[in-house]
N, C-alpha and C positions, 0 to 999 in steps of 0.2 A: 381766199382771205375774206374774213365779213370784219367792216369798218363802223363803225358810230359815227358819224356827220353829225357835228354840234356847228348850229349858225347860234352863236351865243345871244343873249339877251337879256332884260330885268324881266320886261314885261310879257315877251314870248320867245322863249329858247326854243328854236326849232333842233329836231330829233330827226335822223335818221338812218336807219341799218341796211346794209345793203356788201350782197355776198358775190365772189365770182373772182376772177382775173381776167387780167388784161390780153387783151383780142379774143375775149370769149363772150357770152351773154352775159349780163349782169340779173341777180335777184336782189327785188326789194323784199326784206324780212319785215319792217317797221317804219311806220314815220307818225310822226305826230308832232305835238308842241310843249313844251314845260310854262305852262301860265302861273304868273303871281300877279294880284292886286297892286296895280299902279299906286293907293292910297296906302298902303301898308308901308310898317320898317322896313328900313334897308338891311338888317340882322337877317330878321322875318323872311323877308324875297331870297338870301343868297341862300337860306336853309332850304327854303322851300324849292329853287332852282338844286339844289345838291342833290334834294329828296328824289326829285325829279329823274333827275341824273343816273343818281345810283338805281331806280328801278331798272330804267332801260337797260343798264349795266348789269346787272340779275337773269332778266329774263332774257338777255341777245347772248350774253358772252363774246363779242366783240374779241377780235386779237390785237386791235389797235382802234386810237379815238383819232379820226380828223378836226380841227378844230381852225374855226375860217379866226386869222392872223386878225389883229386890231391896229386898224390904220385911224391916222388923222381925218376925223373929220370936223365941217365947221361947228354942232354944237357939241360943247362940250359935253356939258349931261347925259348926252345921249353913246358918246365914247366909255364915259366913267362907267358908266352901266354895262355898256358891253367887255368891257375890258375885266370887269369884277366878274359877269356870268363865264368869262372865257377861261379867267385864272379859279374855277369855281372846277368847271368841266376837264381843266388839265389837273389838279388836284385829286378828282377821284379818280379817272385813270391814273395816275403816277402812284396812288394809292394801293393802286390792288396791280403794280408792277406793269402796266399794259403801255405800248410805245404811244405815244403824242403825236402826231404830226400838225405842221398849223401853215396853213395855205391863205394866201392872200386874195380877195373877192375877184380881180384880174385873174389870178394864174386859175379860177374855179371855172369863171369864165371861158378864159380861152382853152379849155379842156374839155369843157362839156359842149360849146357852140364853136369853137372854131374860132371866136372873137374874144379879145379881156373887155371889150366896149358891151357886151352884149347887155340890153335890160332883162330884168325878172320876168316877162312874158318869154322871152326868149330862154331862159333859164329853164322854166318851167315847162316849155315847148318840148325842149330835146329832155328832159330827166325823162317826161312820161315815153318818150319815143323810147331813148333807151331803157328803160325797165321796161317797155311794153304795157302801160297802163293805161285804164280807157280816159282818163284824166289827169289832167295836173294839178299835185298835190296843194291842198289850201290850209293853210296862208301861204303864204310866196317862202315866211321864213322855215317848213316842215321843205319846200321844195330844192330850198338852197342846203340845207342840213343833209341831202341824198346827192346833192350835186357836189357837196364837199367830201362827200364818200367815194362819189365814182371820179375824182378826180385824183383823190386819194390813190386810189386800186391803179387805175391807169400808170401813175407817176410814181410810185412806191419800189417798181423793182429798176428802173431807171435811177431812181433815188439811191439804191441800195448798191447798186452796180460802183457808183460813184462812191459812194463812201467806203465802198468797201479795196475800192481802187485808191483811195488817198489814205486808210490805214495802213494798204499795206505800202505803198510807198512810204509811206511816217516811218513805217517798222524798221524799212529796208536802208532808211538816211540814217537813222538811229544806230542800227546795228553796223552804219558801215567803219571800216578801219578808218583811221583819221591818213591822209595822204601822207606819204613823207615827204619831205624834202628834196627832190630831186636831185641824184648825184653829182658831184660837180666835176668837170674837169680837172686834171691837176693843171697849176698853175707852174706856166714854165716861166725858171729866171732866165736872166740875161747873161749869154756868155756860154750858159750849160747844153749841155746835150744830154740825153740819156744814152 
């Protein structure tokens, strides 16, 4: 499976590609950053993030995008941005038919380290361990965009198991006969015998 890891952003949308299945070694194909000018339109940056975007999506061919979930955080500005780079990155996958998946910075956490508590140094610790690189990829957000791929690969066929286990129970409630009414006894009068 090779995954896109989008750590969304205005200012820097970390990228990364990364191939393999679960319990096996992983390859990193790509990583980088999608940079716009902090003083530019906001039009300007979400084209420019798109542009961004769709190259990666060119050159990797991806079968699916991870994209790390947008939680509450205290500023807001800084949410509105990520939430615009994130609904940016599932649009061009959904574009060109490719599944979504969107993981929250805990569950990347505790997939890649063992912890959902863990910080970016930690993050970045274990991604080069597991891809086997002689470093950790810079910025932190290129390092988190590959940590939302391999957490992706890891959790994806466990993901699928389960959905594919509640379709087909959905199937099976659906298609079932509706019960009847259970038979009744006949009711004996009084007096009578058969």
């Amino acid at each position: 499976m090779r995954v896109l890891g989008v750590d969304p952003g205005l200012t820097r949308c970390g990228v990364g590609v990364v191939e393999g299945v679960a319990g096996r070694p992983l390859t990193m194909l790509g990583v980088g950053v999608v940079r716009t000018p902090a003083d530019a339109d906001l039009g300007h940056r979400l084209v420019a993030v798109e542009q961004g975007l769709e190259q990666w999506l060119d050159e990797y061919r991806p079968d699916c995008v991870a994209v790390e979930r947008v939680f509450s955080q205290h500023n807001v500005r800084t949410v509105m941005g990520t939430a615009q780079a994130s609904a940016v990155a599932i649009l061009c996958a959904s574009r060109r038919g490719l599944p979504v998946a969107l993981h929250t910075p805990s569950e990347v956490k505790a997939a890649v380290t063992g912890s959902g508590r863990a910080d970016k140094a930690q993050v970045g610790a274990m991604v080069t361990r597991l891809l086997r690189l002689d470093a950790p990829p810079k910025p932190a957000d290129a390092a988190d965009a590959l940590a939302l791929a391999i957490c992706h690969i890891w959790r994806a066929p466990a993901q699928n198991r389960l959905q594919r286990a509640a379709a087909l129970h959905a199937s099976k409630t659906s298609r079932a006969p509706q019960a009847s009414p259970a038979p009744q006894a006949p009711h004996a009068t009084k007096g009578r015998t058969a």
